[in-house]
N, C-alpha and C positions, 0 to 999 in steps of 0.2 A: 362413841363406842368405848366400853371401858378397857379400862389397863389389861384385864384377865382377860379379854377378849382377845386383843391385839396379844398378848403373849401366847395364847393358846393355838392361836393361828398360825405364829412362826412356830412352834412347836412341832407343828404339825407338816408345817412344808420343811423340815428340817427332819424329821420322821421318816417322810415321801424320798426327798431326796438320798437320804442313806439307804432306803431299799433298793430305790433306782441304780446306787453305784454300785451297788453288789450284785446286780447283775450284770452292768454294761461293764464294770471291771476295770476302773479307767488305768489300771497297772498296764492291762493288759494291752489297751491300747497304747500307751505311754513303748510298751516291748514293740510293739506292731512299728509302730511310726520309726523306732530307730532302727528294725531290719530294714524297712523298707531307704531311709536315706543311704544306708550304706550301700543300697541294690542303687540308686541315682545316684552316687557319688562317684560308682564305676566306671571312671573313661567310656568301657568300651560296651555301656550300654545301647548307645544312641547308632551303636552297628546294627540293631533289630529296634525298628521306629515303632513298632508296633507295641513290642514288649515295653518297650521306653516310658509309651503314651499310658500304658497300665502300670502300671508303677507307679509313676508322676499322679493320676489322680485317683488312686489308691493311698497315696500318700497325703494329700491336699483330701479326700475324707476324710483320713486320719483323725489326722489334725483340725478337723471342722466337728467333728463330733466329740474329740478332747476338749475343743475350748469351749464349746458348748455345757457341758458339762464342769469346766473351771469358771465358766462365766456366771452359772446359778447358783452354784457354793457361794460365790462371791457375792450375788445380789440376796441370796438369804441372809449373809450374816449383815451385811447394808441395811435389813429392815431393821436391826433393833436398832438404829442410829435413826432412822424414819419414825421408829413408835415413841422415842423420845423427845423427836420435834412436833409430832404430832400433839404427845400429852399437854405439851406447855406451850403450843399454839395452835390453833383451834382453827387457822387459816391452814394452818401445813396439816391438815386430817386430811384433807379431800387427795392432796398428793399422794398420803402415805397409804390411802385405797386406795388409789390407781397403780401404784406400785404394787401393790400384793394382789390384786387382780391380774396383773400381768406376769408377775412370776407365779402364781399358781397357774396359768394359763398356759407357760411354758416346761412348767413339771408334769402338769395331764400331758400335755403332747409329747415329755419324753417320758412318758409312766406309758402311755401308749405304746412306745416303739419299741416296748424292753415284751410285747405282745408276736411281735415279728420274727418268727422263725424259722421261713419259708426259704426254699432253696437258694431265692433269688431276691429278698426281701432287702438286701441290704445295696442293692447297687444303683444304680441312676436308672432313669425311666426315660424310655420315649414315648410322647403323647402323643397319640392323634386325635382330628378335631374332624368330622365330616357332618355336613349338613343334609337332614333328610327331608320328609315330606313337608309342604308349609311355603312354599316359594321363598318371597323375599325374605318372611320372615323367620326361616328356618334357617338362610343362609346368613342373617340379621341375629338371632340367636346364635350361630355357632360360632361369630365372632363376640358376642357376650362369653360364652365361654371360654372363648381361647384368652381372653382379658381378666377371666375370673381365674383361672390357673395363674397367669403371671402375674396377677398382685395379690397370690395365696405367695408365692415364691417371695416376690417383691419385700411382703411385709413381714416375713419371715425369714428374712435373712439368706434366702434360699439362692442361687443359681439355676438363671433360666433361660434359654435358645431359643428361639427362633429359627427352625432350620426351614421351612418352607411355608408358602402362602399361597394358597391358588385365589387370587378375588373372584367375586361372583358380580355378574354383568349389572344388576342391580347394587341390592346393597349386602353387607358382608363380607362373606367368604364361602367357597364352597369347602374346603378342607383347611387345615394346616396342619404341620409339623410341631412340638415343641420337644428339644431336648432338656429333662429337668437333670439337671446336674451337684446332687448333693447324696450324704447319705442316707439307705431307705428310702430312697424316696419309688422306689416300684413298691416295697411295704406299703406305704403310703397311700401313693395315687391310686393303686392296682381296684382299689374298690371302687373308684371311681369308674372304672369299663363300664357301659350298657348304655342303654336308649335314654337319654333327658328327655325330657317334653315340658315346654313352654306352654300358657295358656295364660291371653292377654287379648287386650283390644287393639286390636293391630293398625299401626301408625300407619301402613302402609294402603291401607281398607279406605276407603272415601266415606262409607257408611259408617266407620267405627265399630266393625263388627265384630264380636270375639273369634281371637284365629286359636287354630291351638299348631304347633308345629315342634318339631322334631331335630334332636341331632345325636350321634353316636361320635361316643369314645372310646379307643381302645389306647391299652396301655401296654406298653412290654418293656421290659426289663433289658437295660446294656447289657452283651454278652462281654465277658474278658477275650483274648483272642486265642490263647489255648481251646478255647467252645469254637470254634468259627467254622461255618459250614461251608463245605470246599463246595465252591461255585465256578461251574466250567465256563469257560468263558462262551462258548454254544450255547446256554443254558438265559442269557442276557441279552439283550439289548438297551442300549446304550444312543440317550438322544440327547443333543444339545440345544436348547432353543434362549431368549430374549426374556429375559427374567421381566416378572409383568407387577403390577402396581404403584405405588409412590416412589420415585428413585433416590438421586443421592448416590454420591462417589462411584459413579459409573455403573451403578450393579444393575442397569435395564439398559444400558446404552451399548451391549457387546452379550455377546450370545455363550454367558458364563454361565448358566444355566443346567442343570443335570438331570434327564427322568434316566433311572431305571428299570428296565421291567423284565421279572423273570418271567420265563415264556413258561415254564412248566407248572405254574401255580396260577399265573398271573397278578402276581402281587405288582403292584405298580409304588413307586418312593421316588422323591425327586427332592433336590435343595437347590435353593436362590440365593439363599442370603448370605453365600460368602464370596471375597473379591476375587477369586479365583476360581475356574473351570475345573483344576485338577481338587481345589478344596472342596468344592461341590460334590464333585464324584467319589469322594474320598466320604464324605459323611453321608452320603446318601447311602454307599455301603454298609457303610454301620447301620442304618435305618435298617437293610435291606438283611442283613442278619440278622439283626434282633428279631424282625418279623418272620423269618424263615426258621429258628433256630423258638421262637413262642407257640407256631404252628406247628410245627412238630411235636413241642408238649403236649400243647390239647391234643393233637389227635392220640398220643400216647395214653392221656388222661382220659377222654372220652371212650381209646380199645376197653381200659381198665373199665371203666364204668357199664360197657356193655357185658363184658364178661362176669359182671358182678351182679347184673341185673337190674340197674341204677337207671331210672330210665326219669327221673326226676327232670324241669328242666332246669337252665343255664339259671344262677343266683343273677348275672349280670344283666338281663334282661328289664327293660323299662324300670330302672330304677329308681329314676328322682321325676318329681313334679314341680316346677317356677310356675306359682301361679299368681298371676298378678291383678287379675280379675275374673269375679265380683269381688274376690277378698284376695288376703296377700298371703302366702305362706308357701315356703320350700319346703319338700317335705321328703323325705327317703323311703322307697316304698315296701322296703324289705325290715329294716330295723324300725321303722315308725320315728325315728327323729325329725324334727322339724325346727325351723327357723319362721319366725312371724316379720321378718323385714328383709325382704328379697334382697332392697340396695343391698343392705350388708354381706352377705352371701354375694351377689356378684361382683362386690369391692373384693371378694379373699376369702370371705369369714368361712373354712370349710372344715376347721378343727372341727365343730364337733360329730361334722357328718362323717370325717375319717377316723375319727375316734371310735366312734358308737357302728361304723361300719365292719374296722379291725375286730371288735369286740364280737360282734355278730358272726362275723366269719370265722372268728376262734371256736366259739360256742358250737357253730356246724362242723366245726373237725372235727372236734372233741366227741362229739355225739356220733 
């Protein structure tokens, strides 16, 4: 590649990125992060544990979408030290493309989020994973996916929970929990909600026969605790049972275990994976708002819609295809994007399908 080439490209992500700070505003975060340490430095925060816990990672956001933003300043101005070892070694080229591949990679995904201005776009997500029609292999898929979230996190630098597993008697899973714990990330995932469907020769088939099968995801949004929906304790039940699958450190050997179920919805949440019974019930809560306090939007959203005469249906509906035979390709069935190497997509690779999903869903507001 020539020298004009390589300069024109840092040019260019250098460009990118000064639009990007002028709107994400890193002053402003820089103001944000020191209100909020002087709110955790107050003794007598930790008298309201709730408040406490909002702050705390309110403030650990902060600071994660600061250095994020200090970290690609930094890796741009790194490339010209790259295009210089590039020019005069012909071995260090192939480095110095992989390096600008991966920071232009990382400025589309925060050139993306600066797309996010939803009420609730900027807070942590909670995922859920349910397996639908398809038997083994739906429940066989929905742990492909619950692996493909947490090494989109993974490799992204991201923070990610495991707050519950239900296994499925065969193979899989029948549901699970994931808390994503970073920021945006409901901006993010939130387009992931709707029906997946698989379509493959099923491992599980004696004949090899093409299966197709199914899983849904929904996504909602951590509320803060000022939003918290006051839940009577009548309104509850409350079951403790023998946390189920692979163990380790006692967490199936004592009945630390937590379902919830609200009895007037019947939303049902439960968590396993932490060492304590009162931590269980404690995050299952949170599950248990989020989903009570998301369900009340839509149906707030949907009054709106019918009084408006909107009778369109749901965008989140059968949205993505894994098709892994006769031929291979992921494909999104709303935006038309596609991926031709499933592995990758089920390794993580899900920037561009949340990229070009955000973009879709701007385009529908706007309109």
């Amino acid at each position: 590649m020539a020298e004009a080439d390589f300069g024109r490209q840092i040019k260019d992500l250098e460009s990118l990125f000064s639009g990007i700070a002028k709107v994400l505003d890193p002053a402003k975060i820089k103001a944000r992060i020191s209100a909020l340490e002087a709110e955790a430095s107050d003794p007598e925060i930790w008298n309201d544990q709730q408040n406490a816990q909002r702050v705390t990672t309110d403030l650990s956001h902060a600071k994660s979408q600061l250095q994020e933003l200090e970290d690609l300043e930094s890796d741009i101005k790194d490339l010209d030290a790259f295009r210089e070892m590039a020019l005069e070694d012909d071995s260090a080229a192939d480095e110095f493309s992989a390096e600008l591949a991966r920071v232009t990679r990382a400025l589309d995904a925060l050139e993306t989020q600066t797309l996010l201005s939803g009420e609730y776009d900027s807070r942590g997500a909670i995922l859920s994973i349910r397996s639908g029609a398809g038997g083994d292999d739906a429940t066989d898929f929905a742990e492909m996916l619950m692996r493909m979230y947490l090494r989109y996190a993974e490799k992204n630098g991201k923070k990610a929970k495991v707050l519950e597993i239900s296994h499925a008697e065969g193979a899989g899973i029948k549901s699970a929990t994931v808390e994503m714990d970073f920021p945006y990330a409901y901006g993010q995932l939130s387009i992931e909600s709707g029906t997946h469907r698989l379509v493959r020769m099923s491992p599980f088939n004696a004949a090899g026969k093409r299966q197709t099968s199914f899983a849904a995801i929904e996504v909602v949004p951590v509320m803060e605790v000022a939003e918290a929906v006051d839940i009577p304790d009548a309104d509850i039940r409350i079951d403790v049972f023998r946390s189920s699958g692979p163990g380790g450190q006692s967490v199936n050997t004592t009945d630390s275990a937590v379902r919830i179920t609200h009895l007037p919805t019947g939303i049902v949440v439960s968590c396993q994976n932490e060492k304590s019974q009162l931590q269980n019930k404690a995050s299952a809560m949170r599950v248990l708002q989020a989903k009570l306090l998301d369900a009340q939007r839509r149906a707030d959203q949907e009054k709106r819609k019918e009084l408006a005469g909107d009778v369109k249906a749901s965008w989140g509906e059968q949205m993505r295809s894994y098709v892994l035979a006769p031929y291979q390709m992921v494909k999104d069935l709303r935006t038309g994007y596609e991926e031709n190497n499933p592995d990758d997509v089920f390794d993580g690779k899900l920037e561009g399908f949340i990229a070009s999903g955000i973009r879709w869903r701007k385009m529908g507001q706007a309109n």
